[in-house]
Structure formats: C-alpha cells, structure tokens
C-alpha positions in Angstrom: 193.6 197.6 148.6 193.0 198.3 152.5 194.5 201.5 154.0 193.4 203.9 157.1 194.2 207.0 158.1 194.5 208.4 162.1 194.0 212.1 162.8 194.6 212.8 166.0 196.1 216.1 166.3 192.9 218.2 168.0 190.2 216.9 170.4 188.6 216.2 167.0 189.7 213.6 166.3 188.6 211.0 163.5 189.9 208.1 161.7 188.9 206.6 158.4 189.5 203.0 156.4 189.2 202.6 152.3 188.7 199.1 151.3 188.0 199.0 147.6 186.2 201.9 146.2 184.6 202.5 149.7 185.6 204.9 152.4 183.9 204.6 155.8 185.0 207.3 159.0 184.4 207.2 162.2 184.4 210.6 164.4 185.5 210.0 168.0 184.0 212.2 171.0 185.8 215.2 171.6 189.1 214.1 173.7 189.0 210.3 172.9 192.1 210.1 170.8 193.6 206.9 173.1 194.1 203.8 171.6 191.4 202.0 173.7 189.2 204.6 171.8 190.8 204.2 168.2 191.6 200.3 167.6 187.7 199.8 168.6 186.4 202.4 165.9 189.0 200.9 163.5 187.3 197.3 164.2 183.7 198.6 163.6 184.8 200.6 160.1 187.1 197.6 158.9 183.8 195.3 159.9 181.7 197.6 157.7 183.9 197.2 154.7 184.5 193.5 155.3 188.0 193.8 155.3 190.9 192.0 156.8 193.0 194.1 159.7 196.0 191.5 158.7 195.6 193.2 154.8 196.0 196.6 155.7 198.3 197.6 153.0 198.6 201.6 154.1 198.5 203.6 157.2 198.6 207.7 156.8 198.7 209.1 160.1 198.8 212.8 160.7 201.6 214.4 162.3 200.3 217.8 163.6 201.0 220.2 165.1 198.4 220.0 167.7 198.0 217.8 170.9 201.3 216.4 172.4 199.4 213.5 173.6 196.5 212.8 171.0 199.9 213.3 168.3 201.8 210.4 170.3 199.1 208.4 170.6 198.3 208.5 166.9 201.2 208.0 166.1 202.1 204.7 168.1 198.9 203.8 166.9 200.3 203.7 163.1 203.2 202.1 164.4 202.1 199.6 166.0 199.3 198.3 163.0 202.2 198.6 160.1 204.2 196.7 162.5 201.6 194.1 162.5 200.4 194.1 159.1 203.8 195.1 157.3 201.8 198.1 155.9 203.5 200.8 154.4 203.6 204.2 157.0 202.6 207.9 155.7 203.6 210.6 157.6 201.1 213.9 156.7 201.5 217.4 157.8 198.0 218.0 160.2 198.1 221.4 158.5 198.5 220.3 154.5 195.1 217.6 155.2 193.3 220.7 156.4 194.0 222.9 153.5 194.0 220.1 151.0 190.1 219.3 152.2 188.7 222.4 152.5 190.2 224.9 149.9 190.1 224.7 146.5 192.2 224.3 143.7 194.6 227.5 142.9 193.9 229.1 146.5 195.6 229.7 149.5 195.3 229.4 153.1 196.8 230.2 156.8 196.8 227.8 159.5 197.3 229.8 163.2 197.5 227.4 166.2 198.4 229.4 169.5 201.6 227.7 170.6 201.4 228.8 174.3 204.7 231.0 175.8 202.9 233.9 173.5 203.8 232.7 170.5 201.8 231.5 167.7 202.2 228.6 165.0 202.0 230.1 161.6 201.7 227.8 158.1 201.0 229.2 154.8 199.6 226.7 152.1 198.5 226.5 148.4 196.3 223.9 147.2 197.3 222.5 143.9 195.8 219.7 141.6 198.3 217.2 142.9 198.2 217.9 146.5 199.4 220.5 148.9 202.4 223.5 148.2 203.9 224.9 151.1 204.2 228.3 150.3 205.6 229.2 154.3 206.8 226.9 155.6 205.7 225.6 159.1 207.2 227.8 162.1 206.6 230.2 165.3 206.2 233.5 165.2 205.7 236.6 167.8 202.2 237.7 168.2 203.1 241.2 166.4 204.7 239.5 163.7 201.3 237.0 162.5 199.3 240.0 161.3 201.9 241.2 158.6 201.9 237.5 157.1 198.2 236.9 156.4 198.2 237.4 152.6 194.4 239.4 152.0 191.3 237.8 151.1 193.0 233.7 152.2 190.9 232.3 154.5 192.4 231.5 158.1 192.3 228.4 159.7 192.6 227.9 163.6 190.2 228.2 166.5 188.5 231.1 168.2 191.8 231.3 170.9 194.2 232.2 168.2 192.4 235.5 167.0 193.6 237.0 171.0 197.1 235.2 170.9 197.8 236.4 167.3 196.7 239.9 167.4 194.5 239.8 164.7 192.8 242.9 163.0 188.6 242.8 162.5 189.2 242.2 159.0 191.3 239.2 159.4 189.0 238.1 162.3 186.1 237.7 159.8 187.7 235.4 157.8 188.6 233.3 160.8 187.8 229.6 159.9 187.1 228.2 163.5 185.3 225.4 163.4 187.3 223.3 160.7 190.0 220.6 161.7 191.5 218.5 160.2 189.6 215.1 159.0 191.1 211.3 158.8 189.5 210.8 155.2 191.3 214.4 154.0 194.7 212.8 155.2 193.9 209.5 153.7 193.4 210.9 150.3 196.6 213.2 150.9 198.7 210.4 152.3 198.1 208.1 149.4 199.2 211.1 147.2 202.1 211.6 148.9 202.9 207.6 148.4 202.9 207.6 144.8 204.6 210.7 144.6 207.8 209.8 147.3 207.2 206.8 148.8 206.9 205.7 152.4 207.9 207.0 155.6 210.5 204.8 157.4 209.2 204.4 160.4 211.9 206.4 162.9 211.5 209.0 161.2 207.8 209.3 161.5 207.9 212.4 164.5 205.4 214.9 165.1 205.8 218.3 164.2 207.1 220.4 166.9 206.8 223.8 167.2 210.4 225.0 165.8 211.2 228.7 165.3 210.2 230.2 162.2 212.3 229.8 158.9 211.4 231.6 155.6 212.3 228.2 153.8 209.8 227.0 150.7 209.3 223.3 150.0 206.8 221.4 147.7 204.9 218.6 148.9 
C-alpha cells in the first residue's frame, strides 16, 4: 500500500510517503508550504520508494490549527491528489500528531498556540496505546484563564511567543516545549489509525480547525 501525509500547519512544514514497509520524509524550508514546493518533494520521496503517484491509496493531511494559508494549502493539496488517485482522505487534528509523536504512552500534554486578539489556543491531550484522547477539547481561552488549566508536571507544547500571550508562571515556562511541531510521518501513522478505527473523511468535510471559543466538551479519538 502507498499513502502520504502533508503537514502544513507551521512554517515547519514536512510531508512523508509509506510504500511497503518503507517510510521516507522530506522537511521543506521554513515557509515553503505551497504546492509548487510540496508536489515536487512528493515526486522525489515517491521516486525513492519506487512507487506509483496513480496508486496512492491514502492521503492524511493535517488540519491544524496553525497557518491560515500553509492549512489551505495543505489541504487542497490532499484534495486535489485523492481526487486524482481515488485515494481515501484523513483528516488529523495538527495538535493530536504532535502529542501522539512525542509523548508517551499513559501521559499527558498541553498544546498553546497564541491565537492573536489576546487570546490563546488551548488543547489538552492523553496519549493512549491506540492513538490520541482528547482530554480538553480544542478551544480559546483568555490569557488569565491558560495558567489555571495546565495540569502540573505535563509537558507544554507551543513556541517561545506563547509563554508572553498566555501568562505563564516560571514553573510552567520550564516545561515549555518550543522547538517541537508537528511531523508528516507522526500524522501518517495517526491517520492510518484513525482509518481503521472510523473510516475516511468525506472530502467536504475535510476544514481546518478554526479557532472557536472554548467548550469543556470530552471526545475520544
């Protein structure tokens, strides 16, 4: 089986294809998340494999939140090689591939992301055996209101900006993750768990994530 995965919510961005056994990912230079910049790297890792673009069986593409236009892009960039492949579409949470790759099973994590207008994106995630629970769910909060939310001793994810916007204490400062986002062969493994374990995404319904007002909602992914 041939799938890829896009990640294009931060100037990060990467992609990755599995043909086989064999995963191969290409990282692009920081602000090149355009589709001249990700059908080329695409070419090269399907090349490497020696796989056929028509085959492509899956394509995860993550969702964000993050940049409007690197999420847009990404996203008719998914839409547009399912369309010509009749691959099946995966629509991942940016936030749930970050957590899923970097924290282990059992634990917990935040993900910050200033949303501009003084207000800050706040997720709260546990990584299970099977995937990604969402123990917050994804929403907005007040700067004054982040601090209260952090769980101790749960690493934070986000970059150095955030600690300002959210008003974060020393303590919580120092377990700032900044340097981690999120990585096309994290959402590729995720995606394909999410296939077997609810199917595809229909295509109009693969939207980014806006930022939405907070809502003390639970759901399992």
């Amino acid at each position: 089986m041939t799938s890829l995965a896009l990640e294009t919510s931060t100037r990060a961005a990467s992609v990755a294809v599995r043909h086989g056994d064999r995963t191969v990912v290409a990282r692009l230079e920081a602000g090149r998340a355009q589709a001249s910049d990700l059908f080329p790297a695409l070419e090269r890792l399907m090349q490497e494999l020696g796989a056929d673009p028509r085959r492509i069986e899956v394509v995860v593409v993550g969702t964000g939140p993050g940049s409007y236009t690197g999420l847009r892009v990404g996203i008719a960039t998914a839409l547009g090689i399912a369309r010509g492949s009749g691959a099946q579409l995966v629509g991942v949470p940016s936030g749930e591939a970050l957590v899923f790759g970097r924290v282990p099973v059992g634990a917990e994590a935040v993900f910050l992301l200033d949303a501009r207008s003084g207000e800050v994106y706040f997720a709260r995630y546990r990584r299970t055996e099977t995937g990604v629970e969402v123990v917050e769910a994804p929403g907005v909060l007040k700067p004054g209101e982040v601090a209260a939310r952090i769980p101790a001793r749960v690493p934070i994810f986000g970059d150095a900006t955030v600690a300002e916007v959210a008003e974060l204490d020393a303590e919580q400062r120092a377990r700032l993750v900044a340097d981690a986002v999120p990585r096309a062969e994290d959402l590729l493994e995720l995606g394909l768990l999410h296939l077997a374990e609810r199917g595809p995404t229909a295509p109009d319904a693969l939207e980014p994530l806006y930022l939405r007002p907070f809502a003390a909602t639970t759901r399992k992914r």
